[in-house]
N, C-alpha and C positions, 0 to 999 in steps of 0.2 A: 330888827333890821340887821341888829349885827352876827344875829345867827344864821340868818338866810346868806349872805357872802359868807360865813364858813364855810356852811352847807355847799356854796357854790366852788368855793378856794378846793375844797376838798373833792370836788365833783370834777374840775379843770386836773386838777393833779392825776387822779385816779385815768382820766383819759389819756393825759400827757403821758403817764405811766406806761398804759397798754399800747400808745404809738411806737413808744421806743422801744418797749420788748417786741411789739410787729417788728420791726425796723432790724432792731438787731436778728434775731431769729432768722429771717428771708433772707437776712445779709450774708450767713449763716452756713444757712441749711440749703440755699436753692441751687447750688451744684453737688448736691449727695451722686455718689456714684454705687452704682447697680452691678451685681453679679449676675450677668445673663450669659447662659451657653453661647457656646461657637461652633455652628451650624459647620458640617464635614462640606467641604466644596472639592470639586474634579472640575479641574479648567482646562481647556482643550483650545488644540491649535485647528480643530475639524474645520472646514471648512463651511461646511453645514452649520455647525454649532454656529459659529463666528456671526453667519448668516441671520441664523433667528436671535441673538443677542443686539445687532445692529436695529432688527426689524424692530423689536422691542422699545429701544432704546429710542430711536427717533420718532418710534409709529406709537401704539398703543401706551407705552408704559410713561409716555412723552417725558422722559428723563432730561432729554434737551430745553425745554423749555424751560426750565429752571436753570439747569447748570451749563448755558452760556450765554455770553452778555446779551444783552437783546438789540445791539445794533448791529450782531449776526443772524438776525432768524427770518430776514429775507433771502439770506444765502442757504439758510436751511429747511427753509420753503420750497426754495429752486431746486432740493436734493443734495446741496451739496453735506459733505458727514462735516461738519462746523466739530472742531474739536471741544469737549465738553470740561474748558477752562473754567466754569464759572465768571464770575460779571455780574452775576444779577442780582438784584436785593427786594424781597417776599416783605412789604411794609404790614404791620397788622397790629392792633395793639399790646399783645405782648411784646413785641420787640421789631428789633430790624433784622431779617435770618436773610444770612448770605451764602445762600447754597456753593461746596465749596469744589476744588478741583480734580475733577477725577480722572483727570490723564495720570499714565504711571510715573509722573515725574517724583523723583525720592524727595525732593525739598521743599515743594509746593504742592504737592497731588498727594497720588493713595501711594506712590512705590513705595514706600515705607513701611507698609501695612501689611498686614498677609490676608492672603485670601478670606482665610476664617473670619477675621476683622470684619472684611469689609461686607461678607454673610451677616452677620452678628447685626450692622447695622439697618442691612435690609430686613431682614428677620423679624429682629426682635426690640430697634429704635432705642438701641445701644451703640454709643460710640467706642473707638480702640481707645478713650480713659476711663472707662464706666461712665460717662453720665447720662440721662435718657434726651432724646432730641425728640421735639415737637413734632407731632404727626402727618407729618407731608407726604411720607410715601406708604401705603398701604399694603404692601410687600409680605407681611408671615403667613400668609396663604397660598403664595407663589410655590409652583412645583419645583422642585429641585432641579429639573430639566430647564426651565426657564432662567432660575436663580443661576446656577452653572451658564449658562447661554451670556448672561448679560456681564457677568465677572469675569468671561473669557475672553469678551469683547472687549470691554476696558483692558483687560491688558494686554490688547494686542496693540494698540493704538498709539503713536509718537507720543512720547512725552514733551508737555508745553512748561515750561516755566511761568506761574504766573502763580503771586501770591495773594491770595485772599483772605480779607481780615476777618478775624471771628464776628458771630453774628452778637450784638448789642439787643439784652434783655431788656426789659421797662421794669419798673419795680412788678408791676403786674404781671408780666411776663415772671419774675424769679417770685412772688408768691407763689403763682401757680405750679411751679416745679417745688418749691418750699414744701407749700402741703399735701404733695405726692396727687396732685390732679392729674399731670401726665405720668405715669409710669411705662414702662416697656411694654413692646406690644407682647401677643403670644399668639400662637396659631390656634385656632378653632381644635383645629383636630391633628395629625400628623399628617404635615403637607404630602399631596399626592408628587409622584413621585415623576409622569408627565402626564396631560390628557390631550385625547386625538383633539385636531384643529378641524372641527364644522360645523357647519353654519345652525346648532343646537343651542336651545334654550341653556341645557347645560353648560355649556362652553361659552356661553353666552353670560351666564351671571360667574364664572372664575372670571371672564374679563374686565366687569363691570364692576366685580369686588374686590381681584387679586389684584388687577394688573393697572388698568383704566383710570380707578379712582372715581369714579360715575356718583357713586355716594360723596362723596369724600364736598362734593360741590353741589347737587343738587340734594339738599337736603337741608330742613332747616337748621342750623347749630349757632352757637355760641362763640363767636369770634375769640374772644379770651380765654375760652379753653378747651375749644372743639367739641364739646360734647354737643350730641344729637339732641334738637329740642322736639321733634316730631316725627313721622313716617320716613324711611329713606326712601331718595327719590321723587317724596313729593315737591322739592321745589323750594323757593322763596329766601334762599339766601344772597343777601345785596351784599356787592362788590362798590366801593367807592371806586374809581377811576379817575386819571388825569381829567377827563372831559365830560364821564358821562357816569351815572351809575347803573349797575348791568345787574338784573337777577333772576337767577335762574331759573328754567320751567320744569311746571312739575311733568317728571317722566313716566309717571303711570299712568295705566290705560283709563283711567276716568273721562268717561265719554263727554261730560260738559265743562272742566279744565283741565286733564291731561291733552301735554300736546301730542301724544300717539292717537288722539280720536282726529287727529286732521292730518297726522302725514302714515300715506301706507308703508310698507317695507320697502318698494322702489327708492319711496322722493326721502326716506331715511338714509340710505345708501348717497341718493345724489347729493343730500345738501350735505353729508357729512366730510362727501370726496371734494365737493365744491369750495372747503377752507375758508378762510377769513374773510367776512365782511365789513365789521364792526371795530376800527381801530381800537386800542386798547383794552378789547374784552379780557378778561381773566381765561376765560376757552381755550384749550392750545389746538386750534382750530389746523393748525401746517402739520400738529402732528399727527391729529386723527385722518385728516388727508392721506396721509400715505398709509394709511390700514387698507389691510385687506379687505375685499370685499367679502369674505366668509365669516369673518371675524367683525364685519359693522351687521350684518344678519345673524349673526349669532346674538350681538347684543340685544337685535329691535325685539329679536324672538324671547331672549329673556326679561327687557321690560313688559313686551304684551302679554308676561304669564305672571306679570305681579298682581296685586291686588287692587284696585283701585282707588285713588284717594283726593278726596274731594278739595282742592286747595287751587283756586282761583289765582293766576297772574295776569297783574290786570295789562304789565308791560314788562316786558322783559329790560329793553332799552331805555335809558329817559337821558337825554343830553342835560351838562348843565349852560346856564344861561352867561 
């Protein structure tokens, strides 16, 4: 008997052990910082430019919907340009991310930062201290024409004061930066430099990939550390919500659970212009509203040239009780 309690004294230590070197280690190591290039940016006062950086910003790239509070985004529903002070807090279990302020104020926002900066973080999910940030914007395959467009935009913008506290890791959140789960993004290939805007398959999956985010949610993954567990596109990642849980349908054309075998390219178009109906979906449903209509047929054209993938949702919707 009294060898079995060594056995086990020695078996409790040996774990106690390995807790505390986890412990220290992530405590550690999980803000390692990154040497990632600085993307060449030409910021323009064009007017044009200006133009497709706004359209971007509150339409397709839906930048707004994160970075401003959200007891604004009936007023940026209505159209109005809601300045992109941040407010809002992205709950998940690595942590609490508080997307932060990107008006050009120097003390609270980017003014401080230079262009290349704040490329680097689009890019390549690199911040101006080297460390790498959680994959929320899907951005190093964005054309340098668009990338330019949206950093020209931000700094034309009044600068807000308003200060936003860092975002709050979970230990599981700084494991997973500990052991290099997230690294920097990097681009596929050498971003295109711009592509024409119409309503093409091909322009259709830059949107869906570069800009949109369309993967990024409808696809099954890993909440703790974003990685892909299945098909992109196919669907089936739950969102808890204040009231209900929401998840996502699969987008490809699989004719017995894709939802492209029941809406044509019209009522794609309609319901996407049509915006929010679902209080609290994760969807940024105000911002895909203001897309263009060549650019929501660009994308239906590039789901209906995916591959098909058999992944039943039985409800997208379920209230809770």
């Amino acid at each position: 008997m009294k060898k079995i309690f060594k056995v086990l004294g020695y078996l409790v230590l040996g774990v106690l052990f390995i807790c505390v070197a986890l412990f220290t280690y992530v405590s550690f190591a999980w803000n390692k910082s990154y040497d990632a290039p600085f993307p060449s940016v030409s910021v323009s006062t064009d007017s044009t430019v200006l133009a497709r950086g706004q359209y971007l910003i509150y339409g397709p790239a839906h930048c707004a919907t994160c970075h401003i509070a959200p007891e604004d985004y009936d007023a940026m529903s209505a159209g109005e340009l809601v300045p992109l002070a941040g407010g809002n807090e992205i709950v998940i279990p690595p942590g609490i991310f508080r997307p932060r302020n990107l008006t050009p104020d120097v003390e609270t926002g980017i003014g401080s930062l230079t262009n290349e900066e704040v490329a680097r973080v689009m890019r390549f999910g690199v911040g101006h201290d080297g460390r790498v940030l959680f994959p929320f914007m899907p951005f190093e395959n964005m054309t340098e024409e668009d990338l330019n467009a949206i950093i020209s935009f931000l700094r034309s913008r009044p600068p807000v004061s308003k200060k936003i506290e860092a975002s709050d890791y979970t230990f599981l959140g700084k494991a997973v930066l500990a052991f290099g789960m997230i690294k920097p993004t990097e681009p596929g290939a050498t971003p295109k430099k711009a592509l024409k805007q119409e309503a093409t398959a091909v322009y259709g999956e830059y949107l869906a990939n570069s800009v949109a985010n369309c993967a990024g949610c409808h696809s099954p993954r890993d909440l703790k550390s974003g990685e892909f567990l299945g098909p992109k596109f196919s669907g089936g990642l739950v969102f808890e919500e204040k009231d209900a849980f929401f998840t996502t349908p699969n987008l490809t054309p699989d004719p017995e659970t894709g939802l492209l075998a029941t809406w044509n390219e019209d009522s794609f178009v309609t319901r996407l212009k049509s915006g929010l109906v679902h209080e609290g979906t994760p969807m940024p449903w105000s911002s895909f509203a203001m897309m263009d209509e060549v650019d929501i047929r660009a994308i239906y054209r590039y789901l209906n040239s995916l591959p098909p993938t058999k992944n039943l949702i039985e409800k997208t919707v379920v209230m809770k009780e």
